[in-house]
C-alpha positions as CSV (number, residue, x, y, z in Angstrom):
1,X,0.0,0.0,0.0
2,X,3.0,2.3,1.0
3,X,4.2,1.5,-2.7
4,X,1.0,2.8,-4.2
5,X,1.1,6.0,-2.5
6,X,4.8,6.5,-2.8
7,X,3.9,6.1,-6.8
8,X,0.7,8.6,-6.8
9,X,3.2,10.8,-5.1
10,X,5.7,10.6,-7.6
11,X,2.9,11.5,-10.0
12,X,1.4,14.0,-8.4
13,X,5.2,15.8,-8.3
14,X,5.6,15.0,-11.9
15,X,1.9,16.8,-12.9
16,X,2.8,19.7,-11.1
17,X,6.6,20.0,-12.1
18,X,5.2,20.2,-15.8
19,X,2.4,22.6,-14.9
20,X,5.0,24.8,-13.6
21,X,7.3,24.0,-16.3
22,X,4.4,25.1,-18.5
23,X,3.8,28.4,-16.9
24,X,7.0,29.3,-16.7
25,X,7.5,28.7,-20.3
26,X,4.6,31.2,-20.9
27,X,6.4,33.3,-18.4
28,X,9.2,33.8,-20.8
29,X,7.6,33.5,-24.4
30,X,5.4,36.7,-23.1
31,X,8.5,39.0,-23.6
32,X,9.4,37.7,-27.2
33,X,6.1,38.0,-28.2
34,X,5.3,41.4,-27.3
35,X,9.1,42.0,-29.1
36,X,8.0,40.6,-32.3
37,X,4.7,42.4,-32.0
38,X,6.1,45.8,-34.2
39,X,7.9,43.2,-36.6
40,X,4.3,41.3,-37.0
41,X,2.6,44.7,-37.2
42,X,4.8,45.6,-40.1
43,X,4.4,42.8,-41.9
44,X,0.6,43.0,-42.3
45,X,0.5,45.3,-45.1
46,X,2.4,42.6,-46.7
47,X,0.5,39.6,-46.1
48,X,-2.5,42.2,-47.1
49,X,-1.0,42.3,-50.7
50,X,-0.7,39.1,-50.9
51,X,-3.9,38.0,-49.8
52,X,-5.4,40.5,-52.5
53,X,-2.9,39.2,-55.0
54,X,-4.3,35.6,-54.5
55,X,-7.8,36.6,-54.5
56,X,-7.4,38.0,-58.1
57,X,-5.2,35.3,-59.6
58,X,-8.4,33.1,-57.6
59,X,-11.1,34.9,-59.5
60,X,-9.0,35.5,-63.2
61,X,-9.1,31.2,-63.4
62,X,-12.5,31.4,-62.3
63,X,-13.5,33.6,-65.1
64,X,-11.3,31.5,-67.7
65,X,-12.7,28.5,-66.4
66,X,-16.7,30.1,-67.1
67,X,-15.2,31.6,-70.5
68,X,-14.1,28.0,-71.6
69,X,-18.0,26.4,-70.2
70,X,-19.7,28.5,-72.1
71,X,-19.2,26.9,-75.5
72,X,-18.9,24.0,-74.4
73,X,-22.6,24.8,-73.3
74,X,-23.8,25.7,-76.3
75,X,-22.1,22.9,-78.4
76,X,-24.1,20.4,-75.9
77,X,-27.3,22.6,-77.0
78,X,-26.2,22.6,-80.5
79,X,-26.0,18.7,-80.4
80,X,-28.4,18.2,-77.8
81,X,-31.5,20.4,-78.8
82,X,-32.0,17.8,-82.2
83,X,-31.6,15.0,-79.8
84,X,-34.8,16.3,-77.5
85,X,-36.9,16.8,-80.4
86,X,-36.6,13.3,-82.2
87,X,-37.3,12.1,-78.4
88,X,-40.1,14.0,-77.9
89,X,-41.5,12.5,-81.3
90,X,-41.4,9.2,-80.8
């Protein structure tokens, strides 16, 4: 029994040696955060071109992709419309 709670000791150190191990981790990432906060702030304008520079390379491929459906469309009507009229003949 002595050997059970000699282990749920050892655990119980072990939880809170990482817990504090945790927070003082947090403790010195805080500092180099709020450091690379004007370097972050700086590169926003950046990552704002960027993210308009994709949105309009997104939307140019959209368009060619509609461009090149559209006759394809109307070939299928082309070659379709006959198709639907013999069938609705017969």
């Amino acid at each position: 029994m002595f050997a059970l709670m000699a282990l749920f000791g050892v655990v119980m150190f072990m939880v809170v040696a990482v817990a504090l191990f945790a927070v003082a981790a947090k403790l010195i990432l805080l500092p180099l955060r709020l450091l690379f906060l004007p370097l972050k702030l700086l590169a926003l304008p950046f990552i704002a071109i960027a993210l308009i520079v994709k949105f309009a390379f997104v939307v140019a491929i959209g368009s060619v992709i509609v461009a090149l459906l559209i006759p394809l469309a109307i070939l299928a009507l082309v070659i379709g419309a006959p198709i639907a009229i013999v069938a609705s003949l017969t």
